[in-house]
C-alpha positions as CSV (number, residue, x, y, z in Angstrom):
1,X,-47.8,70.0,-24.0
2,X,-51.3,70.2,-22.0
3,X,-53.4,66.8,-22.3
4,X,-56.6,67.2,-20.8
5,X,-57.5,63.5,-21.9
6,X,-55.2,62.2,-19.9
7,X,-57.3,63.8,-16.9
8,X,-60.5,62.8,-18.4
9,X,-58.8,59.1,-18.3
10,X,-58.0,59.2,-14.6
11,X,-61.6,60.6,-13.6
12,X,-62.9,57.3,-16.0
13,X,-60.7,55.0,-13.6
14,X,-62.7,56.5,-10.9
15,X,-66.2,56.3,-12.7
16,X,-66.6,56.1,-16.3
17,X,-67.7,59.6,-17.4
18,X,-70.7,59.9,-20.5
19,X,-69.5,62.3,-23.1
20,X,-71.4,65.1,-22.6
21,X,-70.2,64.9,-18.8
22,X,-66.4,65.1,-19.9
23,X,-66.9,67.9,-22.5
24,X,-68.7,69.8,-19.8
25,X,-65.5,68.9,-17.2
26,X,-63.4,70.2,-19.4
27,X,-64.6,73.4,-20.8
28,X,-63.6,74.6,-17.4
29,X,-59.9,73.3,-17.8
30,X,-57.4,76.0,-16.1
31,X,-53.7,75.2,-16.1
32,X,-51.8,76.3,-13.1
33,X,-47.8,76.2,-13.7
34,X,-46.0,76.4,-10.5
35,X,-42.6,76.9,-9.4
36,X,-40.7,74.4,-6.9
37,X,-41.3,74.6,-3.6
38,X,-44.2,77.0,-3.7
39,X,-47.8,76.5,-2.3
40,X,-51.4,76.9,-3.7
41,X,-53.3,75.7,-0.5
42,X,-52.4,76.4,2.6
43,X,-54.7,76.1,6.5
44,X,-57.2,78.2,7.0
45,X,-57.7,79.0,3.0
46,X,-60.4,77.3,1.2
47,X,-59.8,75.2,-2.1
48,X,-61.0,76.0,-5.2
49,X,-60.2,73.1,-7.6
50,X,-59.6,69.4,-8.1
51,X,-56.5,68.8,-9.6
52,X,-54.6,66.6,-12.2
53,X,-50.5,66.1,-11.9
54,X,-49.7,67.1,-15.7
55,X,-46.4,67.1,-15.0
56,X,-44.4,67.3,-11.3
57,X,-44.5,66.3,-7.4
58,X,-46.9,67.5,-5.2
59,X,-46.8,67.3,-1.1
60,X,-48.9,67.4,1.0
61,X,-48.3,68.4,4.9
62,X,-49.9,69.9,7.9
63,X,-48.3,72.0,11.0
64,X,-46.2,70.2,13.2
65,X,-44.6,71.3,16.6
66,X,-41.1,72.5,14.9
67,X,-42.0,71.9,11.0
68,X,-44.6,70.6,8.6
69,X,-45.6,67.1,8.5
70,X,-45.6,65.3,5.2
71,X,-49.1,63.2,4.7
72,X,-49.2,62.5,1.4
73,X,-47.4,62.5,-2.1
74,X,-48.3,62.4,-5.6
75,X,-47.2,62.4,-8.8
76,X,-47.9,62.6,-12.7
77,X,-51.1,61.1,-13.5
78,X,-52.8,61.6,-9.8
79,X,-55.7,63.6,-8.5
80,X,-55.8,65.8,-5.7
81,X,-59.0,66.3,-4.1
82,X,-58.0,68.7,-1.4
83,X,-59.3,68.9,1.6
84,X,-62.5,70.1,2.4
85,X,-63.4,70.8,-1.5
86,X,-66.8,69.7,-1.8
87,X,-68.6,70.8,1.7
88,X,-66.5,74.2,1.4
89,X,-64.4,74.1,4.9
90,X,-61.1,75.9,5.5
91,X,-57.9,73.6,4.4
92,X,-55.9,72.2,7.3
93,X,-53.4,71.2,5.4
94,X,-50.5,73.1,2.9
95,X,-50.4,71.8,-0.5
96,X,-46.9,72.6,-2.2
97,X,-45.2,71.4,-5.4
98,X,-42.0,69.8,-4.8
99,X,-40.7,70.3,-8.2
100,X,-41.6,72.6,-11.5
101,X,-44.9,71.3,-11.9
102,X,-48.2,72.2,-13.8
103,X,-51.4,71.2,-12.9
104,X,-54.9,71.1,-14.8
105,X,-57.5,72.1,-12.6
106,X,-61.4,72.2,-12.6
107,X,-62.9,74.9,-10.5
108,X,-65.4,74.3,-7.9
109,X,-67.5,77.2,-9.6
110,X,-67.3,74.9,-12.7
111,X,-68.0,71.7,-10.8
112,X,-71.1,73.3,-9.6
113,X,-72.4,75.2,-12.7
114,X,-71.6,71.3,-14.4
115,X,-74.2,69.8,-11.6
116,X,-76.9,72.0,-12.4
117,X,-77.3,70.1,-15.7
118,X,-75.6,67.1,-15.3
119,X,-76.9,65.2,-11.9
120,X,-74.3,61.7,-13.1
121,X,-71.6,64.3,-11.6
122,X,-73.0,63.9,-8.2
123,X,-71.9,59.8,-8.3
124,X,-68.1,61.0,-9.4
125,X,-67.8,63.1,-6.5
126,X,-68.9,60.6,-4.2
127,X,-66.4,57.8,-5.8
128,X,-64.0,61.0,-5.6
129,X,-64.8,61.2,-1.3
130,X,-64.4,57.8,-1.3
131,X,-60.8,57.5,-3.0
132,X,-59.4,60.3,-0.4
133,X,-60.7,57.9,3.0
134,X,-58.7,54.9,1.0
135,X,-55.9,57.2,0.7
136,X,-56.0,58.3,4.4
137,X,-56.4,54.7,5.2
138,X,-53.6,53.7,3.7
139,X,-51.8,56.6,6.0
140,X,-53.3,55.6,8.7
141,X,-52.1,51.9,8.1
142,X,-48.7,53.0,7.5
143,X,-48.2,54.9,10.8
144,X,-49.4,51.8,12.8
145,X,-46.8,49.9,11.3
146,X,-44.5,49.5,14.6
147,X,-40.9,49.5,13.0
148,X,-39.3,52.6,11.2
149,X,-37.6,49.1,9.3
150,X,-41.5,47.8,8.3
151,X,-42.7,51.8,7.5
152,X,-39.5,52.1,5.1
153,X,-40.6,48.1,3.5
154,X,-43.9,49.1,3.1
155,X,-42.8,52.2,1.4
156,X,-40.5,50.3,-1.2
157,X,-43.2,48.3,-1.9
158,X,-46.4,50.3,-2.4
159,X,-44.7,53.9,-3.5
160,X,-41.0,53.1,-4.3
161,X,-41.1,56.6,-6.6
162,X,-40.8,58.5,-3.3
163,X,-37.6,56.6,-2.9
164,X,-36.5,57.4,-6.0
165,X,-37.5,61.1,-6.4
166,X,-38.5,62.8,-3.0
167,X,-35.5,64.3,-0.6
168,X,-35.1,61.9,2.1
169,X,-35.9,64.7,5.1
170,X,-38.8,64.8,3.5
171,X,-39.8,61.2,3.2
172,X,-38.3,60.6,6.6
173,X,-41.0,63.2,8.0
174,X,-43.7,60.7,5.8
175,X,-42.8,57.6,7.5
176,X,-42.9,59.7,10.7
177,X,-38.7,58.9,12.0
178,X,-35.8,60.6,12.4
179,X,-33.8,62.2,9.6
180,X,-30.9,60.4,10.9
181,X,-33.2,57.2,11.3
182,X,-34.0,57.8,7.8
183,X,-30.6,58.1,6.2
184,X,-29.4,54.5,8.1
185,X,-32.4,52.8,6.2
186,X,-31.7,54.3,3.3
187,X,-28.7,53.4,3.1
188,X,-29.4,49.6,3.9
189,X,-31.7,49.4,1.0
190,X,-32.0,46.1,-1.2
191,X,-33.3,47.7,-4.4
């Protein structure tokens, strides 16, 4: 079952959005089903949407020397903002579901026509900007993290779903080790 509220509620946790806003948000609603493993944004392409996880697992990665790099996970109940969405440049980064997963999506096109008559929209997108440097900055403090040992603690502790429902070569590519690395942390575990 689609519940567009439920993305309405998560753009309130952001900024709380006046009525007329959220109807206008919403009469734009597309739902995009996707098989596992495939991929609705990709480098050089430009995004077209924000997202909501209805249901599902969605990575994100870029182009490493011998595979993709993971950057980012999220899950049921999170937005994705991709890359590059609201000043229009080309994705450098691959956006793939990791699992049968649907998504409720509000075009750009909508986003814009929606701004025309509804200048509040403009303070949402910038709270929006805002929550994706937080989200790289909480990347960014996970790579310094010297140890694999402190990357994998700090894992358990701010996103132990990953642990629980991510394959480990790809959460090993995450936390930037080894897959072998990995596995001997893994298995170590206290939880």
């Amino acid at each position: 079952m689609i519940d567009p509220d439920a993305f309405i509620q998560r753009l309130n946790r952001t900024k709380t959005l006046s009525q007329k806003l959220s109807t206008a948000l919403m009469s734009g609603l597309k739902i995009n089903k996707y098989d596992a493993n495939e991929t609705f944004v990709s480098p050089g392409n430009f995004a077209t949407a924000i997202y909501f996880i209805q249901t599902g697992l969605v990575r994100g990665a870029i182009e490493g020397p011998k595979e993709k790099n993971t950057t980012w996970f999220k899950q049921e109940g999170d937005l994705i903002v991709p890359q590059g969405i609201f000043n229009q440049q080309p994705s450098e980064e691959y956006i793939s579901v990791m699992l049968n997963t649907t998504l409720l999506a509000i075009p750009l096109i909508h986003i814009q026509k929606v701004l025309e008559s509804n200048p509040e929209l403009i303070e949402l997108i910038i709270f929006l900007i805002a929550e994706s440097k937080q989200e790289s900055h909480y990347r960014e403090k996970l790579l310094r993290m010297p140890t694999a040992k402190d990357r994998y603690k700090f894992l358990m502790k701010n996103e132990d779903y990953i642990l629980k429902r991510i394959p480990q070569y790809f959460i090993a590519s995450y936390i930037n080790v080894s897959k072998e690395t990995f596995s001997r942390l893994h298995k170590r575990r206290s939880y």
